[in-house]
N, C-alpha and C positions, 0 to 999 in steps of 0.2 A: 385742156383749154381753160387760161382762166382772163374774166374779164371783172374788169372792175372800174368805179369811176369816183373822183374823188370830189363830184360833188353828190350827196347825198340825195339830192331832191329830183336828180333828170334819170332817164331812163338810158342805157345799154340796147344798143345794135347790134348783136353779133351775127355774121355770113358764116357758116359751118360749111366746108366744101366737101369732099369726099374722105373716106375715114384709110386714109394712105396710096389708092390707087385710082385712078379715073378709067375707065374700060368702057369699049363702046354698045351699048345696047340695041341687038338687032330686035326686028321685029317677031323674033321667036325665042328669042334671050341672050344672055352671054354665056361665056366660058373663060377657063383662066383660075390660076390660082395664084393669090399672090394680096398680101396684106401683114395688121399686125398679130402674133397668136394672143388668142382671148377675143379676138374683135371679128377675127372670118366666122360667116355664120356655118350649121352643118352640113347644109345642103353645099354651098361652094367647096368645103372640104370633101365633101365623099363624092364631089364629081373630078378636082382635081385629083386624089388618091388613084382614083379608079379608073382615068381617063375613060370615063366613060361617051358616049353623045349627047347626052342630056345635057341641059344648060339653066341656070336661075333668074330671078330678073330682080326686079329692084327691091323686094322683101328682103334681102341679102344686107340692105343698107340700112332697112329698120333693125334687123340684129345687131346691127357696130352702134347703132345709136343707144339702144340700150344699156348695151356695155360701155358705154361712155355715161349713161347716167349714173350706173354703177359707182363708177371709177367716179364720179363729182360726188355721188351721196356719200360713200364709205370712204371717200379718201382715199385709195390705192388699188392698185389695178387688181383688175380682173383674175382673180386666179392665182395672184402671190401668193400663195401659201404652195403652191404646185411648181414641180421642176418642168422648165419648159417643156422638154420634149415628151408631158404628160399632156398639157394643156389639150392638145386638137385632139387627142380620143375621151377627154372630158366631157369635150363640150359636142363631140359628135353620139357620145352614149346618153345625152340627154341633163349632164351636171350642169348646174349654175354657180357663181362664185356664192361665198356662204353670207349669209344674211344674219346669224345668230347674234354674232358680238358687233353688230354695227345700231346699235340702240337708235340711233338719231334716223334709221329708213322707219321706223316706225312713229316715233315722238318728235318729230320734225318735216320729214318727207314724207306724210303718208301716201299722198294720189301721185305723188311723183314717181314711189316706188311701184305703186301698181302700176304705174304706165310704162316704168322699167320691164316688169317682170312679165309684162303683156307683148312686148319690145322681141322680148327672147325665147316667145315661145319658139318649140322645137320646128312647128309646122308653120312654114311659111303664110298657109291660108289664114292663121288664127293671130297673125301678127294686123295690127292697124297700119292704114295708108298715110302716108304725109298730110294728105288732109286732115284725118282722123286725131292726130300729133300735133297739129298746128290749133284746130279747133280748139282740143284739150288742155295744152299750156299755156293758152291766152284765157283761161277760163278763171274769174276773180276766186272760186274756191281752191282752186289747183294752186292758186298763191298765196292764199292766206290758213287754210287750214292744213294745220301742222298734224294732228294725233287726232283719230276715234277711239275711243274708249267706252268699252260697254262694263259699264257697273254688275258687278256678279252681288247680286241679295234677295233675300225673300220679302224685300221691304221696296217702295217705291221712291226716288230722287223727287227729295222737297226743298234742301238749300243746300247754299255753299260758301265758304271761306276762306279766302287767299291769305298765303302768309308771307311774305317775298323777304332774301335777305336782308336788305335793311330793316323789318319788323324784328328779325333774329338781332342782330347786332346791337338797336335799340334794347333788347331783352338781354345781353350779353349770352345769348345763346350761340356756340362755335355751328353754325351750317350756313353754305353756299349758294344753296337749292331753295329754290321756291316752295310751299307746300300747299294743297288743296284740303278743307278737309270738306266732307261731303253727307250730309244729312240724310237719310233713307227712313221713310218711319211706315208705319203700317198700323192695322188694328192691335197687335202685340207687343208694340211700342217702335221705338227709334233706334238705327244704328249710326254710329260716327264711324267712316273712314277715313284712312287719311294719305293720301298718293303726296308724291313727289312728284313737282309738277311738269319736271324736264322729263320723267322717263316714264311717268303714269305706274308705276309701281308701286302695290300699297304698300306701306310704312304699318299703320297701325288700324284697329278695330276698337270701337268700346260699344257699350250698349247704354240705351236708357230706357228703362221700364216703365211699360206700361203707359206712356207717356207722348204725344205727339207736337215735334216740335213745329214752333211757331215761327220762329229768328234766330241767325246766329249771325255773332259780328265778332272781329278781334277786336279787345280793348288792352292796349298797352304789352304785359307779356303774356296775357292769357283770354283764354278764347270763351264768350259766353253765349252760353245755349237755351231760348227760351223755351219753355215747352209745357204744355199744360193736360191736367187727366180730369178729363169729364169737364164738367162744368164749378165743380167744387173750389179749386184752386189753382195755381201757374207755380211751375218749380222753373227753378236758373240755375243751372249745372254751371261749374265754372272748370274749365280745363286748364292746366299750365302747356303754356307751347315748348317748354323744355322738356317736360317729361312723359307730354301727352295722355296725362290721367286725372280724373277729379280729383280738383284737390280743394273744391267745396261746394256747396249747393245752398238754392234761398229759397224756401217756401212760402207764397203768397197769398195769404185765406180773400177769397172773395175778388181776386184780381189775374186774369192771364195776360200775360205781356205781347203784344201784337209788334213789337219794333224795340230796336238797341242802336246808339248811337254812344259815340264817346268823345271828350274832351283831351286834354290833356290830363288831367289831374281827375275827370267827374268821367262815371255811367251812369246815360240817361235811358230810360226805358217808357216808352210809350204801353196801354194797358187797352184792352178791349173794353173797360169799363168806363174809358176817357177819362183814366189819372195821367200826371206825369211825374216818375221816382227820380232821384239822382242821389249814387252810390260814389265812395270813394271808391276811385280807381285801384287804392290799395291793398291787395287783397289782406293783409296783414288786418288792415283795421275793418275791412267786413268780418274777418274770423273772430274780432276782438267787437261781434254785435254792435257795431256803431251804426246807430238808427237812421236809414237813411230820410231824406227832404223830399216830402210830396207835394202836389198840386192838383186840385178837379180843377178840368181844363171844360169839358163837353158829357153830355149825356151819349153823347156817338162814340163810339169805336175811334181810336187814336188810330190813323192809317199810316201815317209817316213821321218820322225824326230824326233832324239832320243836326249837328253841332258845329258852328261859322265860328270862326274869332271874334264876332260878335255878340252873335246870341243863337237861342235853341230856338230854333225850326219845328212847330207842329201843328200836322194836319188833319183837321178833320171834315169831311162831306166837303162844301165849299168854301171853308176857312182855313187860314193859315194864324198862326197866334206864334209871337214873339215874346219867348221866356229870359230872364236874363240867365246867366250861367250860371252865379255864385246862389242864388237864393230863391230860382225858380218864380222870381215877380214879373208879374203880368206888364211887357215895354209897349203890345201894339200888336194891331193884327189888319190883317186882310181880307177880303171874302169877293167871292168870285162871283159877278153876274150871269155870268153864262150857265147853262145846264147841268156841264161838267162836273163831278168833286174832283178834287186837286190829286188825292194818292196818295203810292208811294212819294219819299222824298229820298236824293242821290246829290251829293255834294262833285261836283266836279273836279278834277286834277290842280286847275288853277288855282281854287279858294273861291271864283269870284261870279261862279254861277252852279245855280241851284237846278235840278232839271227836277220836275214831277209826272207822275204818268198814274192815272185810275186805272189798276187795273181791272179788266171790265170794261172799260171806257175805250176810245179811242183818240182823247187830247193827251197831248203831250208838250210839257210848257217849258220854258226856262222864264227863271227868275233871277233878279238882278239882287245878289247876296249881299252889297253893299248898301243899295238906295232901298233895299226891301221894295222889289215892284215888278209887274210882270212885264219881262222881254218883249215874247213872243208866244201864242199856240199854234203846236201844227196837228192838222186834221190827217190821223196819222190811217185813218179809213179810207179818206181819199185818194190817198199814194197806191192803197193796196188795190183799192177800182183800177188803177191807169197800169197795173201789170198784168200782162197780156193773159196768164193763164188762169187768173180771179176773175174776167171780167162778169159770167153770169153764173160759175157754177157753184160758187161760193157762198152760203147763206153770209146775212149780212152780220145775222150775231156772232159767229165766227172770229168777224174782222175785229178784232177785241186784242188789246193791248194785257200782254199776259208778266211782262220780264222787261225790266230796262235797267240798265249802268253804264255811267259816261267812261271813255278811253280815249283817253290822249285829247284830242281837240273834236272829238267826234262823241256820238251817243248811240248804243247799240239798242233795238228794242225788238222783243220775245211780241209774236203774235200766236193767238190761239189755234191759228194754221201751221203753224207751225213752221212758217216764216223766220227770217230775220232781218230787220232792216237797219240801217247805219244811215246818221243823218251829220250835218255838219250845220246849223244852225237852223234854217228851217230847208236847205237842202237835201233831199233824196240820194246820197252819194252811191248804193250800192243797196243789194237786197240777194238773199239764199233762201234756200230752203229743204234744210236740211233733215228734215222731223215731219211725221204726219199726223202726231200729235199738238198740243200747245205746249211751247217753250215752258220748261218748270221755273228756268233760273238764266239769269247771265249776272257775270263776275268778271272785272277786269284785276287780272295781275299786273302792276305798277315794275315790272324789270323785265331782263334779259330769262330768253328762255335757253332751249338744248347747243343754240349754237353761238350764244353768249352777245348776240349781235339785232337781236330784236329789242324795239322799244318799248313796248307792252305785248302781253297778252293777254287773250280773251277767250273766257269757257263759258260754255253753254253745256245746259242739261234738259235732256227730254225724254219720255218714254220708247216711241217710234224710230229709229234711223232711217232717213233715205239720203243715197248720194245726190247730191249734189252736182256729180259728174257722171256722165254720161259712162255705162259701161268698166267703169274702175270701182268694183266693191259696193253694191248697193246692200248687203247685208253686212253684220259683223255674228261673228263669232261668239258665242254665249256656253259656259261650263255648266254644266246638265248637276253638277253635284258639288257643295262644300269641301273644305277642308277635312270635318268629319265624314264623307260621301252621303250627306242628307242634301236633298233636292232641293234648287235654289232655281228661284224666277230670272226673268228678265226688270231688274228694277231700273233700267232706263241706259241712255248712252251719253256720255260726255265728250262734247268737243273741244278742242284745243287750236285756237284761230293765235296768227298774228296780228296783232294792230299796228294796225297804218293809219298813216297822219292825213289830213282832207284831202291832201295836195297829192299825196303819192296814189290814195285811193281813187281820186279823178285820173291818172295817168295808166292806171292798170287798165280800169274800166274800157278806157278811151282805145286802148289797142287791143280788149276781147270787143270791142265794135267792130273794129274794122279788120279782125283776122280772117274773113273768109277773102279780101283782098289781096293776101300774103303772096298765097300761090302764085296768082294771076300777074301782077304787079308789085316788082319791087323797090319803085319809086313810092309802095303806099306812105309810108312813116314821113319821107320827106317834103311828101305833096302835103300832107297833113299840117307840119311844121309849117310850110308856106303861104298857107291859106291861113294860120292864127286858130286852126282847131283847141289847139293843147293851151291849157287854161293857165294862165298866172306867169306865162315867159317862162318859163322852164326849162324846156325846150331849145336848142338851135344845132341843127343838123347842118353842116357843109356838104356840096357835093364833091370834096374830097375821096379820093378811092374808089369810086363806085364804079363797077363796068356793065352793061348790057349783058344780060345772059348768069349775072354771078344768083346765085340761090336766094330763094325769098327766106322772110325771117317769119318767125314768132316767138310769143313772152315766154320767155319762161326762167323761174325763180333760180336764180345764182347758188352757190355756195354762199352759208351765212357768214362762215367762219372768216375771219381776218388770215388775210396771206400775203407772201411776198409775190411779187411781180416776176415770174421765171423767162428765162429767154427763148420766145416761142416764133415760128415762122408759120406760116399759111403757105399751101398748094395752090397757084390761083392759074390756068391753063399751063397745066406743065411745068412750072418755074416756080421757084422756094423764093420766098420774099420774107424778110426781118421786119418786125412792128417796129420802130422806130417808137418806144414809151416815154421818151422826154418830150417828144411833141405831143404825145397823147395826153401828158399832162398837163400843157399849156392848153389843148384844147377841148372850149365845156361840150364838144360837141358829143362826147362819150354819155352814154346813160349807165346808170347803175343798175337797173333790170334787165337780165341779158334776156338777149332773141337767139335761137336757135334756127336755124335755116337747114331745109333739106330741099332735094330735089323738085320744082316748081312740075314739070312732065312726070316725076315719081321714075325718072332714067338715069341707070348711071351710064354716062355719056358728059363727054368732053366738052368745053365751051366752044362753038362752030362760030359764032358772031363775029364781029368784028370788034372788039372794045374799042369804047370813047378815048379823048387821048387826053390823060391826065396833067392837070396844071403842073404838079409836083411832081412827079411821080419819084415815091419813095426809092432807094437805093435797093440795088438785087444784092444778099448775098447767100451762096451758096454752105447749106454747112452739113453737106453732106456728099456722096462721090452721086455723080448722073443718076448711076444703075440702082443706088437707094431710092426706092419710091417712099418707103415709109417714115414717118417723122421721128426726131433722134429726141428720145427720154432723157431728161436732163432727173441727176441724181444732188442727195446732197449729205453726205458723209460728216458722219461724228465718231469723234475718239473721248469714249467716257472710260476713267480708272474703276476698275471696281474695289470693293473694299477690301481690304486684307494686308498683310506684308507685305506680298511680295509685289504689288503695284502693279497687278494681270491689268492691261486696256483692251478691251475688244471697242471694232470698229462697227457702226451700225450707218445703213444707208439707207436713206428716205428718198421715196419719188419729192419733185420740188411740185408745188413749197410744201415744206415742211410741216409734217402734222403732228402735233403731241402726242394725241393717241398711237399713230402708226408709229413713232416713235420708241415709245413705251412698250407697245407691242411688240416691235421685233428686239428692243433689250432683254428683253423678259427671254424670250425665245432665242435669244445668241448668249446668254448668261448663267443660263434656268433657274433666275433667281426668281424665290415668289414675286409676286403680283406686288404685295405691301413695302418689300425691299427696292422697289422700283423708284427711286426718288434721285432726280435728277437737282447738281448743286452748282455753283462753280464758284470763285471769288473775286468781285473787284482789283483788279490790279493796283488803282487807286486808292481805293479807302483799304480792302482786302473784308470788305462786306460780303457776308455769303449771301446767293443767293438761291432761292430754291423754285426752280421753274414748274408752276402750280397749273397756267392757263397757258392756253394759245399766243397770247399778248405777248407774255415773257419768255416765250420761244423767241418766236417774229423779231424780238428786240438782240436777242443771242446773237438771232443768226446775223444781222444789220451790224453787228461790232469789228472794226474793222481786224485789232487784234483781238483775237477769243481768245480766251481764258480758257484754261483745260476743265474739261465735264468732268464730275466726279459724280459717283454714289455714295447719299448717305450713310453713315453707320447706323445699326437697328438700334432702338431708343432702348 
């Protein structure tokens, strides 16, 4: 099944009808055996085998559904690695397809995959109902968060720092991958880890002694780390992002640094003594003692430092003070009448608004970066009053702003409940609560994550994990022992959310409101559309296709990855019917968030109604014989040369569309050629430019050619 829509901003419908056969469901169950293999659950196999009396009932449909999540998260069916006629004692001795090499059920699909693998248990009693499925993938965490990740250290998560390829490519550093690195300090000092931010894999480890960091920020190609011992002095470790090791440090007699910000060319460092420093960005000339340019700014604690194309941004209690850039002179400042101090300070994605938040506090402002002025405050204690599960149990000092960083056109903020809320100016767009401690950190990633198709991402770090979703994983997994088997804590869990833009996170929200409606009514979505629910026009549903009796729907997240459009038909009472996708193109009535639909009664059972009678009614055509009930797998076949003399081609075939990986995988496997020798080329016919297919993109583009060029494998460098 793949749906897609090519406008980015509306939401996806999808009717899922029955998974190859429709059978009627008596009031003591059915019988029958007949489906696709990998998709009939055990219990329909060992009653059809056995011809026994016994009969299953609709848990039989939660099992196919699974394996259809399977089949979307990992990209190929169920069981391909297995010769059919192993499949049904596979899966009736209790195997599942393999999870190992599909990285992205982990670092992409976390609760999707739980909800898979809860899908297929073996006992039908331990499988969820349609309800329970419908609840859970209209649920805003089930869509946005990608990866849990528990931090394994003997040290506690106190900050973090994104590195996303364009930060590499600015450095001339050759990676693709996004990077985390992750602060952990304790009474014995600091650890720096460093993950890869699409597979949560650490990269690297270092240490800082004795020493408790304060900040850490990327500035240009190398990462600076504030950190101070005792009360005596502040040291500034300075990391290369290329080679991820110190490759200098700055010791500060009488000064610890409480905030880092950068310019282009300058690092400015705000001081717990209320200095402000600014260093050349060069590391060359900080190694080469060039003295950097200070300022006493406050007898206070510098709380925040931001760097505008203007000027440098600093806060302290209820002042904001405007430095120039070049010489650190005093342009202007600001001070807050109200109670509040201003905070931290977070430069937004646009350039042109400033957010601050005390942590401690409960205001959270935006400022107007150009006219230097304040937006707006929102009373971010009040939002947390009006959710239902704070209303009195909550002490109030609690409700305390712990974590904030803007994403995209949005602003995420860390409460000491361990909260998370997402706001879109002074809008409440969405709220989780994933942690039952206070949020330590949130961090936006500015790119693409595991499935190369998200706009930003967003991590958070807390002590505590609690799911979020009901029943899918409310613990994580913690290794009892290091590397050298010395006993290691729980130093906290990190999440790994997508960001969404104001407009799509009002669209998600809007249909986990009304999915307890799903079952009941499958006009919900379109009555919704008609009354002007759905916010900004977004939105317009036709009552094109629709019949009385077809399956209710719910949200639930797509494949991220870019595909071609394969030639698919739908069961709809008895009769194979063709999507017609050049009309589906012409019309916005498609959404981009699919809906999954199952059984509205939880029966599999034939549609009995009458259906309405369609204005259009698309064209029937048959493409398969009567007695096929099951849906015909569309393939798609490549002939790549391999290297050598004699010009050996083996043929590899991919289920459509076409996936790299699955690609890759079965060349490797039809070849035996290592992993690293797997490098897909071909040539322009026109220019006779090679090209070497890296991403999904430049597949998708192959495949679209009308004449293809022959695949080749690289020769080894």
């Amino acid at each position: 099944v793949l749906l897609w829509s090519l406008d980015p901003e509306s939401l996806c419908h999808c009717k899922l009808t029955d998974f190859g056969i429709a059978t009627h469901l008596a009031p003591v169950g059915a019988r029958g055996l007949i489906g696709t293999k990998g998709f009939i659950a055990p219990e329909v196999l060992y009653i059809g085998k056995r011809k026994q009396h016994s009969v299953y009932d609709h848990k039989a449909d939660i099992f196919s559904f699974g394996m259809f999540l399977y089949q979307m998260i990992a990209r190929r069916h169920p069981y391909s690695e297995l010769q059919p006629q192993r499949i049904d004692a596979a899966v009736e001795s209790g195997e599942r397809p393999r999870l190992q090499d599909v990285s992205q059920a982990e670092s992409a699909y976390h609760y999707l995959t739980r909800l898979m693998q809860t899908c297929w248990e073996d006992n039908p009693r331990n499988r969820p109902t349609t309800e329970e499925i419908i609840k859970t993938v209209c649920r805003y965490s089930l869509q946005s968060i990608m990866c849990v990740h528990p931090v394994r250290s003997r040290f506690s998560l106190r900050h973090i720092c994104a590195i996303t390829p364009a930060d590499f490519t600015y450095a001339q550093v050759p990676r693709n991958s996004s990077e985390v690195w992750v602060c952990c300090d304790g009474a014995e000092g600091a650890e720096l880890n460093i993950y890869n931010a699409n597979t949560m894999v650490k990269i690297s480890k270092n240490f800082i002694k004795e020493n408790q960091v304060q900040c850490i920020c990327l500035c240009g190609d190398h990462v600076w780390v504030g950190s101070r011992a005792g009360i005596e002095y502040g040291v500034i470790d300075i990391f290369s992002i290329s080679t991820r090791e110190l490759v200098h440090n700055i010791r500060m007699r009488e000064n610890s640094v409480s905030c880092i910000a950068c310019s282009d060319k300058t690092v400015y460092l705000g001081t717990l003594e209320g200095y402000c420093f600014s260093f050349a960005r060069d590391i060359k000339l900080i190694q080469a003692n060039a003295k950097p340019r200070y300022k006493y700014v406050s007898e206070h604690a510098v709380d925040g430092i931001v760097a505008t194309k203007q000027c440098v941004w600093i806060s302290h209690t209820r002042y904001i003070y405007f430095l120039n850039l070049d010489n650190l002179a005093l342009e202007g400042s600001l001070h807050r009448q109200q109670d509040a101090f201003i905070g931290q300070l977070c430069l937004a994605a646009d350039g042109n608004t400033v957010w601050s938040a005390h942590l401690g506090g409960v205001i959270l402002s935006a400022w107007d970066a150009i006219k230097k002025l304040n937006k707006f405050d929102i009373d971010v204690g009040k939002h947390l009053q009006n959710i239902s599960e704070l209303h009195t149990d909550q002490p109030h000092q609690d409700m305390v702003i712990t974590a904030m960083a803007p994403a995209l056109d949005t602003v995420w903020v860390g409460i000491a409940t361990g909260h998370v809320l997402v706001f879109h100016d002074e809008e409440l767009l969405t709220w989780c609560h994933p942690y039952t401690e206070y949020v330590r950190f949130i961090a936006c990633i500015p790119s693409s994550g595991p499935c190369e198709t998200e706009a930003c991402m967003v991590i958070t770090g807390a002590k505590e994990f609690s799911s979020p979703v009901d029943k899918l994983g409310n613990t994580v997994d913690y290794e009892k022992t290091d590397d050298k088997g010395q006993p290691i804590g729980k130093a906290g869990v990190l999440v790994l959310w997508e960001g969404f833009t104001a407009k799509m996170t009002r669209q998600i929200k809007l249909v986990e409101e009304h999915a307890p409606g799903y079952l009941e009514n499958h006009h919900t979505v379109r009555k919704m559309i008609q009354q002007g629910e759905f916010k900004d026009g977004t939105h317009i549903i036709q009552q094109k296709g629709v019949r009385d009796g077809e399956l209710s729907a719910s949200n639930m997240t797509s494949s991220r990855e870019d595909s071609q459009v394969p030639d698919i038909s739908l069961s709809v009472s008895g009769s194979q019917q063709r999507f017609d996708f050049d009309s589906l193109r012409e019309n916005t009535s498609v959404f981009s968030q699919p809906s999954l639909s199952l059984t509205g009664s939880e029966a599999i059972s034939p549609i009995t109604e009458e259906p309405e009678e369609l204005e259009e009614p698309p064209p029937v055509t048959i493409i398969q014989k009567p007695r096929a009930r099951t849906a015909t797998i569309l393939h798609e076949a490549f002939d790549i040369r391999l290297p050598g003399p004699d010009n050996t081609t083996v043929r590899v075939s991919c289920p459509k569309p076409a996936s790299l990986k699955v690609l890759l995988s079965e060349l490797q496997m039809n070849s035996d050629l290592p992993e690293e020798l797997c490098r897909v080329e071909y040539r322009l016919s026109d220019s006779g430019e090679c090209v070497h297919i890296r991403t999904q993109k430049q597949l998708d583009t192959y495949v679209f050619l009308e004449n293809k060029p022959q695949l080749f494998l690289s020769k080894p460098d």
